[in-house]
N, C-alpha and C positions, 0 to 999 in steps of 0.2 A: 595472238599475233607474234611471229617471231621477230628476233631483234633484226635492226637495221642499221648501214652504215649512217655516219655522220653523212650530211648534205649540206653542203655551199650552194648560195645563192647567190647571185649578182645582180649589183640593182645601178640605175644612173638616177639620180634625182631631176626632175624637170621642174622646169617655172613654176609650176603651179603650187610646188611645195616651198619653196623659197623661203626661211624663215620657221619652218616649224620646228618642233622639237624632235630629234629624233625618236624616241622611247615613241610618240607618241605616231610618229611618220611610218615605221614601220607595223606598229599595230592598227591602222588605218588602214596599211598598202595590204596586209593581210587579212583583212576584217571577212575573208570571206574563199578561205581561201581551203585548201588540202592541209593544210600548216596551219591554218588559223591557228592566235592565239592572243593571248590578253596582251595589255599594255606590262602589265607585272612582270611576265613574263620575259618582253623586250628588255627590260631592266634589271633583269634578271642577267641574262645571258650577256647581255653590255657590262655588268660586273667583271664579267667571268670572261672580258675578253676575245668573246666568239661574236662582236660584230667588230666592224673597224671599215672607218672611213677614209680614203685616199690614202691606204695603208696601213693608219696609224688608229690605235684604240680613244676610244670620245667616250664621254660622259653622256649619260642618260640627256641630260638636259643641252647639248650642241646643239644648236642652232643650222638645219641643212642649209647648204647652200644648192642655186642652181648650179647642174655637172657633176657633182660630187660623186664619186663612186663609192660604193657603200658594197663591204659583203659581210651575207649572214651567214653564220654556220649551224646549223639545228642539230642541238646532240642526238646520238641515235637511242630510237626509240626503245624503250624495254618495253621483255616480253609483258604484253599485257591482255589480260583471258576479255572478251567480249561479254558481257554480260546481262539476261534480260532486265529491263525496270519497268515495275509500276506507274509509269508514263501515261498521263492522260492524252487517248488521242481522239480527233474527231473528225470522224469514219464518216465520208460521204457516201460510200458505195462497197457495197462488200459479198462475195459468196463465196463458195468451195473452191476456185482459182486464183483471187487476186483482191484485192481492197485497193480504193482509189481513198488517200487521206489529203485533209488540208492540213497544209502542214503553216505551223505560227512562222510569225518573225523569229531571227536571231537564235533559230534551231536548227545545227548542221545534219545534214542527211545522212550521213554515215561515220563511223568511227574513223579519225587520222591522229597525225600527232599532236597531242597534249586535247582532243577531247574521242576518252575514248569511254566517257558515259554521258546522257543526256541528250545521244542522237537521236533520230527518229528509228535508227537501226535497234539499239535498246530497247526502243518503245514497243516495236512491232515482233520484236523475238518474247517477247511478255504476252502479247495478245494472239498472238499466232501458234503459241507454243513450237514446238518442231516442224510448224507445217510452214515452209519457207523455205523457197527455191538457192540451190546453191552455187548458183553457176561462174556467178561472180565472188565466190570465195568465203572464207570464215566472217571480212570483217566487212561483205556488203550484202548479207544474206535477203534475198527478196528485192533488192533494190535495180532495175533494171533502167531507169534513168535518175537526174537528179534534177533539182534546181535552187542556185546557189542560200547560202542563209538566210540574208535579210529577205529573201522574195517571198513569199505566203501563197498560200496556193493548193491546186487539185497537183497530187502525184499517187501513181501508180505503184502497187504493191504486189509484186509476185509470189504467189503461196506454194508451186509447184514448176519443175523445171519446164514441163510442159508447155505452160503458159508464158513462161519467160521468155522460152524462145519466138513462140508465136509476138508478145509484142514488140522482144527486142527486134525482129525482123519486119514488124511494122516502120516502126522506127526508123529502122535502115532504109524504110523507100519511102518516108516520106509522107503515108497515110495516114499517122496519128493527127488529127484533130486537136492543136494549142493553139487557145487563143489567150492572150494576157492583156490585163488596163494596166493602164502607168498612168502616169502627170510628167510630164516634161517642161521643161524648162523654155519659156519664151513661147511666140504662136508657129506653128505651122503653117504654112502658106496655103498648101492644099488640101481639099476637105479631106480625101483620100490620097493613097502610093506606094508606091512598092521600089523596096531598096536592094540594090543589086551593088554586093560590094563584099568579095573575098576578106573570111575572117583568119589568121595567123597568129602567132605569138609576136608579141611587142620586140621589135627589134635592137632595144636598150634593156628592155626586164622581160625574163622569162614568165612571169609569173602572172603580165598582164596581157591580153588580147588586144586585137588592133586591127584596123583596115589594114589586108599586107597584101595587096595584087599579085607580087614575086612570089612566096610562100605560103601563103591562105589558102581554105579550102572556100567552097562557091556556099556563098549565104544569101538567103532572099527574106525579107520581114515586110512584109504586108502590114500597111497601118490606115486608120482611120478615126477621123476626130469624131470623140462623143461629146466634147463641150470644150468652150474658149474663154479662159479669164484673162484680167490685164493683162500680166505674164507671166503666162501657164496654160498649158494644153493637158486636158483630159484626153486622152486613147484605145484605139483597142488595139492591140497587135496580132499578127495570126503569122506566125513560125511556118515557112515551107522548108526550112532546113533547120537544123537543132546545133548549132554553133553555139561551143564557149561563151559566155558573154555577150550570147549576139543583140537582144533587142538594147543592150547599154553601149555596144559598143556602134551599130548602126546610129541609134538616136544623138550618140554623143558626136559622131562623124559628120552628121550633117547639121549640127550648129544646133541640137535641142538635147543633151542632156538629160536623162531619168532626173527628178527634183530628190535629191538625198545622196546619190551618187557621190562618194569623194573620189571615187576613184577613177570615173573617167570624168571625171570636172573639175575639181579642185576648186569650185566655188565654196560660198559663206552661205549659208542657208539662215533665210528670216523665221524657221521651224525648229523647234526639236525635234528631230528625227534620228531612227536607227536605220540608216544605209538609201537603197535604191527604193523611189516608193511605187512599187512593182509586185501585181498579184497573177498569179497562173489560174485565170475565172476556169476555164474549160479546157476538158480534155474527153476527147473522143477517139475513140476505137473500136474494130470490129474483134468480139470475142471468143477468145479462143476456142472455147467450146463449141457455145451454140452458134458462131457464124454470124451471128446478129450485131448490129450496129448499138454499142454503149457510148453515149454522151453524158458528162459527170460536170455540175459546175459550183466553182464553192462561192460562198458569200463574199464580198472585201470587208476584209479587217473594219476592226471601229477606229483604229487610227486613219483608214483613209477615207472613211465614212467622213468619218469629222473632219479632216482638212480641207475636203471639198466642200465642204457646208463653209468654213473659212475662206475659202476662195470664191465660194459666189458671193458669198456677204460681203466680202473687197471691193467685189467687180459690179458690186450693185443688183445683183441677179436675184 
């Protein structure tokens, strides 16, 4: 990867952050991001005077307030070579075109700044050797969609340019076949729905997605309850458009939050959790080759195996 400029961010703090620690508010607001990066890291660079708040440089340990304006500066990146690893993956689906993997929690899809080993991009240049589509560049070789860290799930692996284009041009109209479960926060009023609600960039932070009717592009999330605890809704989702953020940021918009979400909740969670608890079950497509219809579904995680077994046991189930 060649080097890159320094990048400023600009952030406002809202309510919901109110009180936290900085070092630990930005490594949160990031937990999932292009930029991703540890908390070390934020306290790092807070040393070195490349964050500052309402102008002036703070301490790791500042308390945000609501309003606060907050900018980051992320030093630029050095050159750094792409490398394959020895990365255990597991291959739902695979031949001479493409591999659909589940990909774990808290594993980013592709090399950015500050992780530019341990992606699932590493993993699959290991198992694929040279055979990976390059369309999208040195540092996303094969990867023709994503989906963010903490989410788990079926994605899509391109082994030849051929194919990449065939799905990336699925993709663009619409035909791929995502269906994702989550647990959301609170019940759901209707068994089934469908949410029609332009997705944009956050109009205080670039960095976050947001209902934006003036600036958003057209997002639609199909959902449907597969079970109801006190407070908590099990889901399925089915994506008719592949927006940013979309099933976090649709579910968080009309008053039901992903359960683990900080980012579009800014709740207190009665769980140990790492981020949104949100899995990509299914992915379906017609394949490039043979023209024949491929549907791929991964298992859910044992962390959300087991939450659910804790949530009927609550609810008396």
């Amino acid at each position: 990867m060649s080097g890159e400029k320094e990048d400023t961010v600009f952030l406002t703090a809202g309510p919901e952050h109110d009180g936290e620690r900085l070092d630990k508010y930005l490594s949160m607001l990031f937990q999932d991001r292009d930029v991703c990066q540890s908390r070390s890291f934020f306290q790092k660079i807070i040393r070195e005077s490349q964050v500052k708040v309402n102008d002036s440089c703070q301490k790791a340990n500042y308390h945000v307030r609501k309003g606060d304006r907050i900018a980051v500066t992320f030093p630029a990146a050095a050159e750094t070579p792409i490398l394959p690893e020895n990365i255990p993956l597991d291959i739902l689906y695979e031949d001479e075109d493409l591999l659909v993997v589940n990909k774990p929690k808290g594993m980013v899809v592709h090399p950015a700044a500050g992780h530019y080993s341990g992606t699932l991009v590493n993993a699959v240049m290991y198992h694929c050797k040279d055979s990976l589509s390059g369309i999208n560049g040195a540092i996303r070789p094969g990867i023709v969609h994503r989906i963010d860290m903490d989410t788990t799930g079926s994605l899509i692996v391109c082994k030849n340019d051929q194919s990449h284009v065939h799905i990336a041009e699925q993709i663009k109209e619409h035909t791929v076949t995502r269906r994702y479960h989550g647990i959301v926060c609170g019940n759901i009023k209707d068994d089934t729905g469908v949410i029609r609600a332009p997705i944009g960039r956050h109009p205080a932070d670039r960095k976050k997605m947001a209902v934006n009717p003036k600036n958003g592009r057209d997002a639609v999330t199909h959902y449907r309850v597969l079970e109801r605890f006190s407070d908590y809704t099990y889901a399925e989702f089915e994506l008719e458009t592949g927006r940013t953020h979309q099933i976090r940021v649709h579910m968080a918009d009309i008053g039901h939050p992903l359960l683990g979400d900080s980012l579009y909740s800014g709740r207190k969670w009665a769980f140990s959790l790492q981020g949104q608890t949100l899995h990509a079950m299914t992915i379906g497509f017609m394949h490039p080759r043979s023209g024949q219809y491929v549907e791929v579904s991964a298992p859910l995680p044992e962390y959300f195996r087991k939450l659910l077994n804790i949530l009927r046991q609550r609810s008396g189930l």
